[in-house]
N, C-alpha and C positions, 0 to 999 in steps of 0.2 A: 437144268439151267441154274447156274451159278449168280446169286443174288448176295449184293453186301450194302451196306450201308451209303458207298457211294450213287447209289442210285437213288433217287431223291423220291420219286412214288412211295419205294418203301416205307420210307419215315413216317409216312400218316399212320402206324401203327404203334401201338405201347408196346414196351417192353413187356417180359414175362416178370410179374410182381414175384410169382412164387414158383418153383420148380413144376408144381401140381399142373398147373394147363400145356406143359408139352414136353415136362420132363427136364428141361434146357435151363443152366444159368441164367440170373437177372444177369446178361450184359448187353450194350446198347446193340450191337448189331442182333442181338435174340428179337428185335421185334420183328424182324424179318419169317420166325418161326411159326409166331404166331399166326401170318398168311400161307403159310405151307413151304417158303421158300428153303433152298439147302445156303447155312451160311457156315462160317470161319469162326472160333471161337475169338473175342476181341480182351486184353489184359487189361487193367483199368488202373495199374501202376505206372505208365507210361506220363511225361511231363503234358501237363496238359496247358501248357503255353503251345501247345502243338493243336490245330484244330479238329485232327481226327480224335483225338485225346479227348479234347473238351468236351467236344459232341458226345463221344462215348458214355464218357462220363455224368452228362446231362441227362440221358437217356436212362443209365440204369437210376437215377436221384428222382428222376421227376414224376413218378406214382405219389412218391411218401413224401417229396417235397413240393410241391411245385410253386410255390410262390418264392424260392429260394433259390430253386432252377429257375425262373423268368426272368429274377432278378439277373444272375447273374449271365442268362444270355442277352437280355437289355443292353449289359451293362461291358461283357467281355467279347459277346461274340462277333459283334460286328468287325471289329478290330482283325480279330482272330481268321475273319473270312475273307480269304484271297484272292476268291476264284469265284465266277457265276453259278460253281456245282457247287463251294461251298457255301454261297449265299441263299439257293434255293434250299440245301438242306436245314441251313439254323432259320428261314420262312418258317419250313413244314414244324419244327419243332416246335417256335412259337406257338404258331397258331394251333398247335394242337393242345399244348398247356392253356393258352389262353382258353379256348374253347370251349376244350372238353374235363380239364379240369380242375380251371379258378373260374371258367364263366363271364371272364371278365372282356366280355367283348368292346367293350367302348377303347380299354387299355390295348388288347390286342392289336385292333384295326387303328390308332392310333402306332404303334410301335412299328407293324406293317411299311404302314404308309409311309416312315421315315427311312425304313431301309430301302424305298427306291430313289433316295439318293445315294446310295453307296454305291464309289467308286466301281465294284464288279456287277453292277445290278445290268445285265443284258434281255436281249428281249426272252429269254427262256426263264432268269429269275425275276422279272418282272410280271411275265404270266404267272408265274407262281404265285406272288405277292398278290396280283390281281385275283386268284382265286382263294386264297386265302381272307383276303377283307372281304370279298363277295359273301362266303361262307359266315363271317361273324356278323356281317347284315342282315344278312338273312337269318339269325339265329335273334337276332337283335328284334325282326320283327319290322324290320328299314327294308326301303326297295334297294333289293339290289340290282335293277338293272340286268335282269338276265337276257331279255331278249337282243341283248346287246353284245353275248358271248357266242363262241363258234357251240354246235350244240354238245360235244365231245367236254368243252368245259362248263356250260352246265350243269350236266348229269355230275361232271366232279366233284361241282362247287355242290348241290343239294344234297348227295350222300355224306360231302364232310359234314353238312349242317345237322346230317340225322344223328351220325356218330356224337356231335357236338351236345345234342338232346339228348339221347339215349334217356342218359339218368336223372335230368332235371323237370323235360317233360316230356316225355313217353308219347301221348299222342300223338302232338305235333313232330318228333321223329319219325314214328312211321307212317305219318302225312307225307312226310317228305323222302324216308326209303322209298315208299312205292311210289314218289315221281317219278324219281330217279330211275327206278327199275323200267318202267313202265315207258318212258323217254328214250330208256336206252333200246327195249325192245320195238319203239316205232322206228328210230333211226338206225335199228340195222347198221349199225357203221362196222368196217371191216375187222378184224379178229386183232392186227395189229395195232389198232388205234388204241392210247396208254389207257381212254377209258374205262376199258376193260380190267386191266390190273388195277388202277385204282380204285375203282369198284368193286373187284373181288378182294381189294386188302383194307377197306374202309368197311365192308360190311363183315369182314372176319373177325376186325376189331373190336365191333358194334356189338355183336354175337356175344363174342368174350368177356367184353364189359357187361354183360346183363348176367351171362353163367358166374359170375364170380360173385353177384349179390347174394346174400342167405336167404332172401324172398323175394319173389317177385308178384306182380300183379298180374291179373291175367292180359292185363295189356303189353306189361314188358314181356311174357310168358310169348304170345304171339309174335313181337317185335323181332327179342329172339331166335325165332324159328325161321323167320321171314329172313332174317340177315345171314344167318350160318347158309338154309340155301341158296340165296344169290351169292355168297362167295364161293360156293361150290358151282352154280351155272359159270358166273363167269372165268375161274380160274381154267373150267372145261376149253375155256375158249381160248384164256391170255395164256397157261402156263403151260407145262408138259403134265408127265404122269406123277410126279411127286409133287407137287402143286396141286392135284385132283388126288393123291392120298391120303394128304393132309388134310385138305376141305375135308373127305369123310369123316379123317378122325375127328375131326370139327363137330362133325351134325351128330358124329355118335354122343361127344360128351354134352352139345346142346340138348340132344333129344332126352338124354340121361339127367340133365337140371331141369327137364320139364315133368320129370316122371312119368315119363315113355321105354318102358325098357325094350319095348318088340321094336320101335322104329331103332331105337340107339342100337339094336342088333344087327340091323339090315345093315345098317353102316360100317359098322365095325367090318362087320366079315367083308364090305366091298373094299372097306381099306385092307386088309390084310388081303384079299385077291389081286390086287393092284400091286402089292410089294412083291409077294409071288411073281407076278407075269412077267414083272421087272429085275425080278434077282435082285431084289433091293441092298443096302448093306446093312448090318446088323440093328442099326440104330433106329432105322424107320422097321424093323421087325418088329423090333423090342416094341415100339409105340404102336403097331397096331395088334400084337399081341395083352400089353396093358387095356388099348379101348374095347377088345375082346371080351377080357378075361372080367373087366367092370363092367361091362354089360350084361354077359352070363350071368356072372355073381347078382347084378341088379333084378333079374328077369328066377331068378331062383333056379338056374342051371347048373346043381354043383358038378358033374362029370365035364359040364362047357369050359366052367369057372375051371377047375382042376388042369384041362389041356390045353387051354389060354395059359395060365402058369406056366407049365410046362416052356411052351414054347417060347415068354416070353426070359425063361431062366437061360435059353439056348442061346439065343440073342445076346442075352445078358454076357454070357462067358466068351464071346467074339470082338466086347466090347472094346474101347482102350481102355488105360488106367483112368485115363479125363473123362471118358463118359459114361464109366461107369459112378463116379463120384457121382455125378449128376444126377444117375438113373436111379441110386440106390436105394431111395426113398419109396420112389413109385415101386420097385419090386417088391417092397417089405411091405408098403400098403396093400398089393393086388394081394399075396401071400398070405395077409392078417384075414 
């Protein structure tokens, strides 16, 4: 299934800061990678008076800047957004910078609220805006009003709330993952319904943000664990097989920043059974050859470690000349 930027669910995801968590350039459509998705590689030299441009370019800036990124979609993007997909996309982006990483909810849900007066704001970007302020209420510690949402946007709105916590209070996120999880498992709603992608791409996120810390607690330790599997339940449901190979390689490198090497094993090898069954192409080899080959190595398998190499060098030489640039780090890491 072919996933890019233009699909707005996507966006609740950060880009890749560094090559290490999937191999993949920082570029804006790569947060798509980070939920399993297959994307398009996006140039970031393009005039970004252009709105796929801007966005793009937002997305790889707003890790290491985001108060420079907010500013400047405040301040450019509105303009910039023609369309009611492009006004739901620069919502999700806000509210993601605001949220999850200036905190600055009062400004977010302020900023929100004024983009449903713009000219393209329909009832599909207006929902979105509606779940987005909900989300920074709820984070805020304000009623948001949920009994007043269909329940598909509930479970939305509380798992962005959790991804929004993550890092500032732990608890009360996985207070609210396991609403959300827990709401989604009583209402049963159908396999189609986008809850499901949003919730396996908000809790892959969630995952990522806590594996990227140098320590954690043992409550982000469990939080962690808890998020990589539900984006692995639920992709089972929303996505295909490459969407569910990714999740694995998800829980192997989560289970791998828990200091699990036998669980991050189990995973690994289901990701590389999956690429197999699928004749995957070279690139998702390469990546579940790499969660392999750091797993073994983790676990003290050096003939495992040795033939994870291997295979992932095979991969390697199928690549192109673009992905191999990409990859070349993680091989000379698995190698070291």
């Amino acid at each position: 299934m072919l996933l890019s930027a233009e699909e707005p669910d996507i966006l609740v995801l950060r880009p890749i800061p560094a090559l290490r968590q999937r191999g993949r350039p920082a570029v804006a459509t790569l947060a798509a990678a980070r939920a399993g998705a297959t994307v398009t590689t996006v140039t970031t030299d393009r005039d970004d008076r252009d709105f796929d441009a801007f966005i793009d370019r937002a997305w790889d800036r707003h890790a290491d800047e985001p108060a420079a990124v907010a500013h400047d979609l405040q301040t450019r993007g509105p303009a910039l957004a023609a369309t009611e997909a492009q006004l739901s996309r620069l919502a999700l982006l806000l509210n993601h910078v605001h949220g999850t990483h200036l905190g600055s909810l009062v400004e977010g849900r302020a900023v929100l609220e004024g983009l449903t007066a713009h000219p393209a704001c329909g009832d599909g970007a207006r929902a979105e805006l509606r779940r987005g302020i909900a989300s920074l209420r709820l984070c805020a510690g304000e009623s948001a009003e949920l009994e007043g949402y269909p329940v598909s946007d509930r479970i939305r709105i509380t798992a962005m709330a959790a991804a929004h916590l993550a890092e500032r209070e732990t608890p009360r996120a996985a207070a609210q993952l396991r609403q959300a999880l827990d709401e989604a498992e009583t209402a049963a709603l159908p396999t189609s319904d986008p809850m499901h992608r949003a919730l396996a791409i908000t809790a892959n996120n969630l995952a990522c943000t806590l594996e990227e810390k140098p320590a954690r607690s043992s409550d982000e330790r469990a939080l962690m664990i808890a998020a990589a599997e539900a984006a692995r339940r639920h992709w089972a449901l929303a996505g295909t097989w490459l969407e569910t190979e990714r999740a694995e390689y998800r829980l192997a490198m989560t289970w791998l920043q828990a200091g699990e090497p036998a669980q991050a094993l189990q995973h690994a090898r289901a990701c590389l059974e999956i690429v197999r069954a699928h004749d995957a192409p070279a690139l998702e080899r390469f990546f579940a050859f790499e969660a392999l080959g750091v797993a073994e190595r983790a676990a003290g398998e050096g003939a495992g470690h040795a033939r994870a190499v291997a295979g992932a060098e095979a991969a390697f030489a199928e690549l192109s000349n673009g992905d191999r640039a990409w990859c070349r780090s993680s091989l000379d890491k698995l190698r070291a």
